[in-house]
C-alpha positions as CSV (number, residue, x, y, z in Angstrom):
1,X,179.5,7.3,-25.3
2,X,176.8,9.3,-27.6
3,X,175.7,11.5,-24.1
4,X,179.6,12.0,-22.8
5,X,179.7,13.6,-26.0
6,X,177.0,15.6,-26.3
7,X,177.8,16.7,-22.3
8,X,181.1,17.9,-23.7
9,X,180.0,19.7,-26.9
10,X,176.7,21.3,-24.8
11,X,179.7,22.5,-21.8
12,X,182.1,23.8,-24.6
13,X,179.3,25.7,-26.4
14,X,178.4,27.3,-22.7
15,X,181.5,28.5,-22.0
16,X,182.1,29.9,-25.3
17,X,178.5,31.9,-24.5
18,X,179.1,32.8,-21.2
19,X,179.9,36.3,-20.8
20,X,183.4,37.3,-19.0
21,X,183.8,40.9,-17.5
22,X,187.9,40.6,-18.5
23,X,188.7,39.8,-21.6
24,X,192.3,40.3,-23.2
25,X,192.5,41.5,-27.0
26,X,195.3,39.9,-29.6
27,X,195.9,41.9,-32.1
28,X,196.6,39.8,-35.2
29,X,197.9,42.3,-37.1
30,X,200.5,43.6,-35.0
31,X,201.6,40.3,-34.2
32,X,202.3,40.2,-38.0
33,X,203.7,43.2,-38.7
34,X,206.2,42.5,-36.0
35,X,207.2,39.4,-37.4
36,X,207.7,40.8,-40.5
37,X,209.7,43.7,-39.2
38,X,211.5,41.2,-37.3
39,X,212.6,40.0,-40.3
40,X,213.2,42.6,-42.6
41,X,216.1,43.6,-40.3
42,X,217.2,39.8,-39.9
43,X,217.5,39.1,-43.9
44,X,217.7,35.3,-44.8
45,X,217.5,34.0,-41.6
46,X,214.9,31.7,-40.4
47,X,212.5,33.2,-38.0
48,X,211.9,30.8,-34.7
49,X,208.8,31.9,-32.7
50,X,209.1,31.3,-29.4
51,X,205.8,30.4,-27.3
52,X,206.7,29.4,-24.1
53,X,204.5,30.6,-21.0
54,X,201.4,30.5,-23.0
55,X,203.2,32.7,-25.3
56,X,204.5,34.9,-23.1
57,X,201.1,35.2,-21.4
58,X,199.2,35.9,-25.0
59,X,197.1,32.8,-25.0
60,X,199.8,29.4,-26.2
61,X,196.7,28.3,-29.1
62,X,195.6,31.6,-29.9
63,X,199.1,32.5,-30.9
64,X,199.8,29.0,-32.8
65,X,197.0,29.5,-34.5
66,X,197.8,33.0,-36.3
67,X,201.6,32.1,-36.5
68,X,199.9,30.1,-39.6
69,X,199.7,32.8,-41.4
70,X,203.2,33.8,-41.2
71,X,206.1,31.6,-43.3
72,X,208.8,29.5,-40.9
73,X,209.9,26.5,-40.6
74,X,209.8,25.5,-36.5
75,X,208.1,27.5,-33.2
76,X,209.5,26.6,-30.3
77,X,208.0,26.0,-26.6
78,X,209.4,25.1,-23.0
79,X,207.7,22.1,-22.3
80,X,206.1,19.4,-24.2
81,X,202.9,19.4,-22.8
82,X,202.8,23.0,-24.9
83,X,203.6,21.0,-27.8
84,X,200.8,19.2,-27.4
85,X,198.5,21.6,-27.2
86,X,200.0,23.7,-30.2
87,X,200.0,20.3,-32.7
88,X,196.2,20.5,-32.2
89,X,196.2,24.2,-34.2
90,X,199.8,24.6,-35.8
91,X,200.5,23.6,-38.8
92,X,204.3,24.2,-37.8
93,X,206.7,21.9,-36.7
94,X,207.8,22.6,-33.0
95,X,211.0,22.6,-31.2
96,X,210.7,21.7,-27.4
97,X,213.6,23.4,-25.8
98,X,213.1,22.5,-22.5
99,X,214.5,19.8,-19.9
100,X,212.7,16.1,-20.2
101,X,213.3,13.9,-18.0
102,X,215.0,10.5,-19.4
103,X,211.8,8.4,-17.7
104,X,209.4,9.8,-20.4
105,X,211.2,9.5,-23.3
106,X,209.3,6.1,-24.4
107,X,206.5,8.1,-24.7
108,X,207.3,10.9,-27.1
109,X,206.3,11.6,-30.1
110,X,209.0,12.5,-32.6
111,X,206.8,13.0,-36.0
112,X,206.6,16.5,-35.6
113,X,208.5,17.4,-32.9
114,X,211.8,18.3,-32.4
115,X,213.6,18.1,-28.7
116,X,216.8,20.0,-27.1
117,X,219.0,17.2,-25.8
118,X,221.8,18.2,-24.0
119,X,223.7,15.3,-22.5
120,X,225.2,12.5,-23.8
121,X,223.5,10.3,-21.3
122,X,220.4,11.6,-22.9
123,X,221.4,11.2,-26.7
124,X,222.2,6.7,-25.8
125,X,219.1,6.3,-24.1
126,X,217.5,8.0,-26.8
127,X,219.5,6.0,-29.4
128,X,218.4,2.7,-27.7
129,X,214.5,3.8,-28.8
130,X,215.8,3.1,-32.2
131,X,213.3,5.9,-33.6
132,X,214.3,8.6,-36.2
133,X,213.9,11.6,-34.4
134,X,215.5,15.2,-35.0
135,X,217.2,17.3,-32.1
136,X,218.8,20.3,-31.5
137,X,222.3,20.6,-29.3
138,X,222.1,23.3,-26.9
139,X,225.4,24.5,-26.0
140,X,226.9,26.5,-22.7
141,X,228.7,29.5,-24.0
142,X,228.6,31.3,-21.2
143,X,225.1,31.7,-20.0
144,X,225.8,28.7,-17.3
145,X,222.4,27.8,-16.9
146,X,221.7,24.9,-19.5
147,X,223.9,23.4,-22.3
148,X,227.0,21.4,-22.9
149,X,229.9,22.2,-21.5
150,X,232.5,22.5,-24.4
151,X,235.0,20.2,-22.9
152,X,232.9,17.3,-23.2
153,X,231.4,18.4,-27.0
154,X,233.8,15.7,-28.8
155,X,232.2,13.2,-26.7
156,X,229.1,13.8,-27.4
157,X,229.1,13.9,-30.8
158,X,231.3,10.6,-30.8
159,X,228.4,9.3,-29.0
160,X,225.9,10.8,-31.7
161,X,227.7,8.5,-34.3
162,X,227.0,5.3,-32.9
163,X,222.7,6.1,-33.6
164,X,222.2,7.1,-37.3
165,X,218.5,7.1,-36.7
166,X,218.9,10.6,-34.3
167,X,219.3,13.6,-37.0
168,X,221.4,16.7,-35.4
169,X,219.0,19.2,-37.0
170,X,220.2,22.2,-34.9
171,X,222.7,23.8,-32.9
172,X,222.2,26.5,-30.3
173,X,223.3,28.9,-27.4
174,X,221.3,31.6,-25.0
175,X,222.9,34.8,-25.0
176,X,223.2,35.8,-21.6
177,X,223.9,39.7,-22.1
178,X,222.7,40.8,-25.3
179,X,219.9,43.8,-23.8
180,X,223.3,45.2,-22.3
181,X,224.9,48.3,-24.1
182,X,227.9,47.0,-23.7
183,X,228.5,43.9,-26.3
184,X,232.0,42.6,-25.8
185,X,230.4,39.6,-23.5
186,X,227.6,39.1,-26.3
187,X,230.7,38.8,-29.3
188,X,232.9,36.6,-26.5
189,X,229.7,33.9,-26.8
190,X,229.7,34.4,-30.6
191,X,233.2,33.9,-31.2
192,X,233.2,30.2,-28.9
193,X,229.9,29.8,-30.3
194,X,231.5,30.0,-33.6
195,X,234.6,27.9,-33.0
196,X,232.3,25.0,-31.5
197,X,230.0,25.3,-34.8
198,X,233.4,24.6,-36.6
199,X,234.3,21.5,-34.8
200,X,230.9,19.6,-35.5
201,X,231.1,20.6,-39.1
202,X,234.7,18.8,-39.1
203,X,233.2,16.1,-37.8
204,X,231.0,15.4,-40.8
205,X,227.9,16.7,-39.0
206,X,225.7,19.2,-40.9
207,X,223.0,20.8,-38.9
208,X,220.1,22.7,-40.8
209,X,219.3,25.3,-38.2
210,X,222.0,27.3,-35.8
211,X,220.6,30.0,-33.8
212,X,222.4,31.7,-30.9
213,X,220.1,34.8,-30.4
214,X,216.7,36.0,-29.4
215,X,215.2,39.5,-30.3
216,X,218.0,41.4,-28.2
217,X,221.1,39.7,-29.9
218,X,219.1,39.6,-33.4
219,X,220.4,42.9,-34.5
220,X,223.5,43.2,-32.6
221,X,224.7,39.0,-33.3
222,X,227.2,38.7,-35.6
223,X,228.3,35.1,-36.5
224,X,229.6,33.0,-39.1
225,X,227.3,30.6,-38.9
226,X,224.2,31.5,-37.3
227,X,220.8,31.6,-39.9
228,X,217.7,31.1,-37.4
229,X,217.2,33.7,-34.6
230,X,214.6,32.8,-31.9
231,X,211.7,35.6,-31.1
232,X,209.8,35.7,-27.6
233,X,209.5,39.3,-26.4
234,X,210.1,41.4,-29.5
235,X,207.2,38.7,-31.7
236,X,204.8,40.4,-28.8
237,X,205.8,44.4,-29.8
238,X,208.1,45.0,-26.8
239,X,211.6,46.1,-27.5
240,X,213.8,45.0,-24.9
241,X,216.6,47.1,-25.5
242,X,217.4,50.2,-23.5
243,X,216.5,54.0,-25.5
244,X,220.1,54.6,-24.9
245,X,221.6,51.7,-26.8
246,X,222.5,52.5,-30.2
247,X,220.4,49.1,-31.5
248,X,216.7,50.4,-29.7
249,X,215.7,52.3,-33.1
250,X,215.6,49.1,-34.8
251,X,212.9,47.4,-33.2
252,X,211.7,50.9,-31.9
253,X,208.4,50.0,-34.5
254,X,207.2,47.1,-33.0
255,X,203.8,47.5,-31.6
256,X,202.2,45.8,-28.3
257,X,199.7,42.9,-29.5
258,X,197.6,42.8,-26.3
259,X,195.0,45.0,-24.4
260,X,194.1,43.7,-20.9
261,X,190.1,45.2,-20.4
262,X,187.7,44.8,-18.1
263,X,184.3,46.3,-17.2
264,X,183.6,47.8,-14.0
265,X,180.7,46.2,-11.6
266,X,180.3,48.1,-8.9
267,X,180.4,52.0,-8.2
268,X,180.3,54.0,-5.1
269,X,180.5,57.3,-3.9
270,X,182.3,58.2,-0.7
271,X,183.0,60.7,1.3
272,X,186.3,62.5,2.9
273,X,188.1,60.2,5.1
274,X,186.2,56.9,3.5
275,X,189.1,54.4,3.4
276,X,190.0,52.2,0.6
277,X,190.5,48.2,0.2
278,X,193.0,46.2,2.3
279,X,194.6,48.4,5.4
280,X,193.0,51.8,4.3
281,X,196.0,53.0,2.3
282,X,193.8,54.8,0.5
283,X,192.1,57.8,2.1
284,X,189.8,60.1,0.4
285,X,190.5,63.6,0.9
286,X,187.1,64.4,-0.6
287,X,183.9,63.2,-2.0
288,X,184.7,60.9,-4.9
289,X,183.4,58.1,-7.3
290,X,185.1,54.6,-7.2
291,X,184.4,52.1,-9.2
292,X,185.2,47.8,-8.8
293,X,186.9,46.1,-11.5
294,X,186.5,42.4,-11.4
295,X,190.4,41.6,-11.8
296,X,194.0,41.7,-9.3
297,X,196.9,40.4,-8.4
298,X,195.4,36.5,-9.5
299,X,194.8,37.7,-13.2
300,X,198.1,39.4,-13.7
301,X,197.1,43.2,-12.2
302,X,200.7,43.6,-10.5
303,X,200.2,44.5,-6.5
304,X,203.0,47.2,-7.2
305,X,200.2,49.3,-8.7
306,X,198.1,49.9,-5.7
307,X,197.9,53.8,-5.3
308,X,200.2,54.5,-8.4
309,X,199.0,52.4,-11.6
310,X,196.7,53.6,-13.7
311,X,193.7,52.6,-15.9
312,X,192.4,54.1,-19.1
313,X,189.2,54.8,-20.5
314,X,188.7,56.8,-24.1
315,X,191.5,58.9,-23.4
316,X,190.9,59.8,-19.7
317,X,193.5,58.0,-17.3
318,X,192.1,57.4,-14.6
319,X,194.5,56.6,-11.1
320,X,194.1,53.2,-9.2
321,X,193.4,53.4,-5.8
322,X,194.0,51.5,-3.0
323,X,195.6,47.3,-2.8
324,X,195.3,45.6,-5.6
325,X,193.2,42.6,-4.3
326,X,193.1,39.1,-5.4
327,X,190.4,39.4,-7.7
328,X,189.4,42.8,-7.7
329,X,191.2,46.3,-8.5
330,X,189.3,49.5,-7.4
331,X,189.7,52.6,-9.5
332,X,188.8,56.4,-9.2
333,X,186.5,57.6,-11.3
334,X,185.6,60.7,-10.4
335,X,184.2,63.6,-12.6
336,X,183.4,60.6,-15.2
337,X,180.3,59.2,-16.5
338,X,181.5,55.4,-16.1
339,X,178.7,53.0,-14.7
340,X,178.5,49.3,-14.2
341,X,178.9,47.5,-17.0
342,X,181.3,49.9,-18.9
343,X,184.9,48.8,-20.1
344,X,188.1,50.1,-18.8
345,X,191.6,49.1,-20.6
346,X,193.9,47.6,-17.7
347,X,197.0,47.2,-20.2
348,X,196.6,49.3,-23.9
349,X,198.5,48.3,-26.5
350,X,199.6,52.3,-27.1
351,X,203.0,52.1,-26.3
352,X,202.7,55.9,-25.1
353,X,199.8,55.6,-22.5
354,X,201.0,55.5,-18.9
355,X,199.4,51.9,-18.8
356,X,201.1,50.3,-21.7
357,X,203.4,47.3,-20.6
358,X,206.5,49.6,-21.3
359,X,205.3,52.9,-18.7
360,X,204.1,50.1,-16.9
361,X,207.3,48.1,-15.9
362,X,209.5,51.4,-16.6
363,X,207.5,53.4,-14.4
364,X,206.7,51.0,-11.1
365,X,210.1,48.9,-11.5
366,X,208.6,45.9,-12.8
367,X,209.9,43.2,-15.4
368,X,208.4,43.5,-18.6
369,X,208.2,39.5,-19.1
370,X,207.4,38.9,-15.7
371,X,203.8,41.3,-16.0
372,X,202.7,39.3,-19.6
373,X,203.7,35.6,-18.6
374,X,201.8,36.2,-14.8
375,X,198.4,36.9,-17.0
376,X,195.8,34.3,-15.8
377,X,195.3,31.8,-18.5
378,X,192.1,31.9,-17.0
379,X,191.7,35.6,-19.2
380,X,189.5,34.9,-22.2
381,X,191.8,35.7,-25.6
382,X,190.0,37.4,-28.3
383,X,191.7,37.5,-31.9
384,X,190.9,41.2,-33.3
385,X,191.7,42.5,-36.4
């Protein structure tokens, strides 16, 4: 027992040591900052991180850990093996939002958790665990992908009844359209939203938390009931609104939390007509200086910027040439100084850099929460200032 525990604590101290050539950068202060502007424009409502694909791709512990420093009552997650993982370093209480299939129930733990159940199947063989346990109704408003179908909401909450010991904490809907300019679909899932709200009240039920909308439908949501919003993208400094809708300036403050870097280990000089990486599609038209970043497609480096992405180094940008590889990226670094062993930033966290996750995704086409959550977990997560 004694030398399986000293083999553990010996191989966590190594990897903490060992040095990685790609590191990504949280910025604690940003993350804060945007939580409190999140909330300064969302006045008495409770704030519901969401950290769901390792927090958006931002490191799922690393993020539960500084969310203690800011004050709300739940985060939420996916799945609950992400619950897990965040009891270890949250001192918040977590809602797990995702499906669970009714086979695993038995082993749950309920002290700190709280679960989405949807179904009225699900609420009796959750009843028959006779455990006191707190869930949140999701309900189908119009997003048609998960929820209760109104129709069957009196039945469900009939059902509820019969097992005192399950608390309805929270009520909820996904907006399915709030990043559009156009809002009449967003107020059509308020106003059912709203009506359905109104029913479970008459039916002596009085939920603490009722949230329809996440950072899109924050500013623009405007319900009679609704006190908690739930935060993924805008928490990580990306607006997701377009420049053109009337809501962007709102969030237009929030500032990118991560930096994607990595250091260069190899550098060669070639020649005109020297071909680059997979299929040539890169051909020197003169002598030039490449160097090899350690990092592609497998970390999160999206193929779409082979031959038209960009890297950045002080405040040279500097083009990427070539396929992005599996593991490696090759860049151009002509006319630079750049050796082995310097640092490059991949992604910056300056919103107006060609390589920040907005030019990014605005520029090649790509989907901003597509680029963050494909991040390797494999990335080391640094907390800086």
């Amino acid at each position: 027992m004694i030398k399986k525990l000293t083999k553990k604590i010996i191989s966590k101290f190594s990897q903490n040591k060992f040095k990685s050539m790609n590191h990504i950068e949280i910025s604690r202060s940003n993350l804060i900052d945007n939580f409190n502007l999140i909330q300064s424009k969302n006045p008495g409502k409770q704030i519901i991180p969401v950290l769901k694909s390792n927090a958006y791709g931002h490191g799922l512990t690393e993020i539960g850990r500084l969310l203690n420093l800011v004050k709300c009552d739940l985060i939420a997650v996916d799945g609950y093996f992400e619950a897990l993982n965040l009891a270890n370093v949250s001192n918040h209480r977590i809602l797990v939002m995702g499906y669970i299939d009714k086979s695993n129930f038995k082993i749950l733990k309920f002290r700190r958790f709280s679960f989405v159940v949807q179904t009225t199947e699900d609420i009796i063989n959750l009843g028959r665990l006779n455990k006191r346990m707190n869930i949140h109704l999701e309900l189908n408003t119009g997003m048609n992908r998960l929820g209760l179908d109104p129709k069957d909401l009196e039945l469900y909450l009939t059902t509820l009844k019969r097992f005192p010991k399950i608390n309805l904490e929270g009520v909820m809907t996904h907006l399915a359209d709030a990043d559009n300019i156009n809002n009449a679909f967003t107020r059509q899932q308020t106003n059912l939203f709203d009506k359905l709200i109104q029913k479970i009240i008459n039916q002596g039920f009085s939920p603490r938390y009722f949230h329809i909308a996440q950072t899109a439908g924050s500013i623009k949501v405007s319900s009679q009931y609704a006190n908690a919003i739930r935060i993924g993208i805008g928490l990580y400094g990306i607006n997701p609104l377009s420049p053109s809708d009337k809501y962007f300036k709102d969030y237009d403050e929030l500032k990118p939390v991560l930096q994607l870097k990595s250091k260069i280990i190899k550098v060669m000089d070639l020649a005109e007509g020297d071909k680059v990486s997979y299929n040539g599609t890169f051909v020197s038209k003169g002598p030039i200086r490449i160097g090899v970043l350690p990092l592609g497609y497998y970390e999160g480096v999206p193929r779409e910027l082979s031959n038209c992405g960009s890297v950045s180094y002080k405040n040279k940008i500097m083009p990427i040439i070539g396929r992005v590889c599996m593991n490696h990226t090759i860049i151009d670094i002509t006319g630079t100084d750049l050796k082995v062993g310097d640092e490059v930033i991949i992604i910056n966290d300056d919103k107006d850099k060609p390589n920040s996750i907005a030019n990014i995704c605005k520029n090649h086409k790509i989907f901003s929460y597509s680029l963050m959550a494909k991040l390797s977990s494999n990335i080391r997560r640094n907390i800086i200032w």
